[in-house]
DRENPA-3360 file (N, C-alpha, C; in nm, 2 decimals, always signed):
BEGIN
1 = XXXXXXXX = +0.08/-0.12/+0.00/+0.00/+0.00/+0.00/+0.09/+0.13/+0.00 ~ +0.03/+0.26/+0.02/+0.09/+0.39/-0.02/+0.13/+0.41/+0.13 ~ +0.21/+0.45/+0.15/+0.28/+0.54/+0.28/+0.31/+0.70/+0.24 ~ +0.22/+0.77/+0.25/+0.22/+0.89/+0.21/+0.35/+0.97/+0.33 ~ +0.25/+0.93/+0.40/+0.36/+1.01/+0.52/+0.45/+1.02/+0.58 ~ +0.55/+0.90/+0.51/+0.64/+0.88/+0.55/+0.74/+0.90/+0.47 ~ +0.69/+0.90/+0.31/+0.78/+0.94/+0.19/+0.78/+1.11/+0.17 ~ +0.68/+1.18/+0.23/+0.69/+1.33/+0.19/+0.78/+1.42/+0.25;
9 = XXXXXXXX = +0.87/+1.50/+0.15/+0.98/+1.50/+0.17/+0.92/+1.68/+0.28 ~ +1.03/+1.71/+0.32/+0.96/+1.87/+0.47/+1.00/+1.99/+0.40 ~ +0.89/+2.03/+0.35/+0.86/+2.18/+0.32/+0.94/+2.28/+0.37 ~ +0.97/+2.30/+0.51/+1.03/+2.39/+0.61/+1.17/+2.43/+0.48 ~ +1.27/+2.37/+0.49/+1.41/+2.42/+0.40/+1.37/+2.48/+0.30 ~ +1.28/+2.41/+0.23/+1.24/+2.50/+0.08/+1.16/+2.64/+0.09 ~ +1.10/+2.66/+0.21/+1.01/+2.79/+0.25/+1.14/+2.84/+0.33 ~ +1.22/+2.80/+0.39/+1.32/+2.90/+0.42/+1.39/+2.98/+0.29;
17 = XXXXXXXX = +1.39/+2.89/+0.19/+1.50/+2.94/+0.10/+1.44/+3.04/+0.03 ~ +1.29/+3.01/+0.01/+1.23/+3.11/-0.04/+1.22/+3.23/+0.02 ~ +1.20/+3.22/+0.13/+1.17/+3.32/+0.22/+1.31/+3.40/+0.22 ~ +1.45/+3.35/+0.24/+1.55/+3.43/+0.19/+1.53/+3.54/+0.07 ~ +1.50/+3.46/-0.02/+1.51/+3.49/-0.16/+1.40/+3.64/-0.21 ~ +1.26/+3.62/-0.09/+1.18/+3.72/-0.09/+1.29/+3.82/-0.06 ~ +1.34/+3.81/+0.11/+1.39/+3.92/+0.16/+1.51/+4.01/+0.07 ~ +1.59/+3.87/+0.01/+1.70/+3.99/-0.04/+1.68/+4.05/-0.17;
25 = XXXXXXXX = +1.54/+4.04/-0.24/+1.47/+4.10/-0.31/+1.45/+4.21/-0.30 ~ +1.36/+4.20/-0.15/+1.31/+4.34/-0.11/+1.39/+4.40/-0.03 ~ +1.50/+4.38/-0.02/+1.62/+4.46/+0.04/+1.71/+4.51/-0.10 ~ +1.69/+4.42/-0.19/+1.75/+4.50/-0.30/+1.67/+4.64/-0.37 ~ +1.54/+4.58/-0.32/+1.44/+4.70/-0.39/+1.45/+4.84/-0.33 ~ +1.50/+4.83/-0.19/+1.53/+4.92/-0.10/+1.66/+4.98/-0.16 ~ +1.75/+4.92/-0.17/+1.87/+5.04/-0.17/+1.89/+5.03/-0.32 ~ +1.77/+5.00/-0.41/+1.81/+5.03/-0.57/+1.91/+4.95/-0.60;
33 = XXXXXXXX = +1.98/+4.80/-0.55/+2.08/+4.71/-0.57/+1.99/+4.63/-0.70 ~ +2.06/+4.65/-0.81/+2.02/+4.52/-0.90/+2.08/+4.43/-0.92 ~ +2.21/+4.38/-0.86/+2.23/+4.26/-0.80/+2.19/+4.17/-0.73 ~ +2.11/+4.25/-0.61/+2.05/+4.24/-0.51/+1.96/+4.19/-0.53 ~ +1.87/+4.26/-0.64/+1.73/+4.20/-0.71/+1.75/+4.08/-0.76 ~ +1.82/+4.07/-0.88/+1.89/+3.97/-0.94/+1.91/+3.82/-0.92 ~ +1.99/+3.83/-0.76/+2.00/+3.73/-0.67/+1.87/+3.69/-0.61 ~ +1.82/+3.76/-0.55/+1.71/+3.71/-0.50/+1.57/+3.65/-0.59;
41 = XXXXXXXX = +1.60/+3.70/-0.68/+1.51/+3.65/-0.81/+1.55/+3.48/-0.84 ~ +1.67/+3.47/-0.85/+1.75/+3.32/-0.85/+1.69/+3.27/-0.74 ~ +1.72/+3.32/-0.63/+1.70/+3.21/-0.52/+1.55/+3.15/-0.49 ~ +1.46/+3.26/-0.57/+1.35/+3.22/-0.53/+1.28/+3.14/-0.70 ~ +1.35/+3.16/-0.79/+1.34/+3.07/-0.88/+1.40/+2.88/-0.86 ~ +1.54/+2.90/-0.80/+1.57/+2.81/-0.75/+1.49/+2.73/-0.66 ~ +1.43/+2.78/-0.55/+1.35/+2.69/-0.45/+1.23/+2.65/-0.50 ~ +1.15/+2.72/-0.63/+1.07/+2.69/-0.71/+1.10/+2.55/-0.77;
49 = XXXXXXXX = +1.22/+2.56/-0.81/+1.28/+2.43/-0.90/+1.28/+2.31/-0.79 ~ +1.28/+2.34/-0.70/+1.38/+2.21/-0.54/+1.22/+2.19/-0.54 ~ +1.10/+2.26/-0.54/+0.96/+2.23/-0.49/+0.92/+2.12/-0.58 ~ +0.94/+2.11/-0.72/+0.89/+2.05/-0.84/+1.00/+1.94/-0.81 ~ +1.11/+1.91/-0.77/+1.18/+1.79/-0.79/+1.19/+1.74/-0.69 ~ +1.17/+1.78/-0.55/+1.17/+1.67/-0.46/+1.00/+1.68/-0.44 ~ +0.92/+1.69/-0.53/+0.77/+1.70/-0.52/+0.77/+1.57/-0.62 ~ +0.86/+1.57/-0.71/+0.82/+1.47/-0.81/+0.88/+1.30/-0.76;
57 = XXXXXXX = +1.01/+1.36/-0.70/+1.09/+1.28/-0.65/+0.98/+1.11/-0.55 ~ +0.92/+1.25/-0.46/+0.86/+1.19/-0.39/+0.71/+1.11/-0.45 ~ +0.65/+1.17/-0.56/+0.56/+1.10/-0.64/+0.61/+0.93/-0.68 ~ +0.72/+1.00/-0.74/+0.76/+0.86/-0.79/+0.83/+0.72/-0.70 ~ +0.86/+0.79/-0.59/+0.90/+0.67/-0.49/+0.74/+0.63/-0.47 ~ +0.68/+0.65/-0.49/+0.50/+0.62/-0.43/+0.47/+0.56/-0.50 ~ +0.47/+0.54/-0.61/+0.41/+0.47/-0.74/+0.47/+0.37/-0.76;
% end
């Protein structure tokens, strides 16, 4: 049978990384840094990407 809850992988690190990725956004937006922006735009595309592959990851150990 399925063991949901025991294969799903913990949200928490990937909502951290996002949640970085907001701040050094809107800290870039603050002092006009477009590096700043830049970066934080990556990191929060990045943790987008970690959401879809250990989301998939975890599909397929289930199946």
């Amino acid at each position: 049978m399925l063991a949901l809850a025991a294969t799903q992988p913990s949200i928490g690190p990937i909502l951290l990384v996002l949640l970085v990725g907001v701040l050094v956004t809107f800290g870039g937006h603050l002092t006009n840094s477009r590096r700043a922006v830049a970066i934080g735009i990556f990191v929060i595309f990045l943790a987008t990407v970690l959401m879809f592959a250990l989301g998939f990851g975890a599909y397929r150990r289930d199946t």
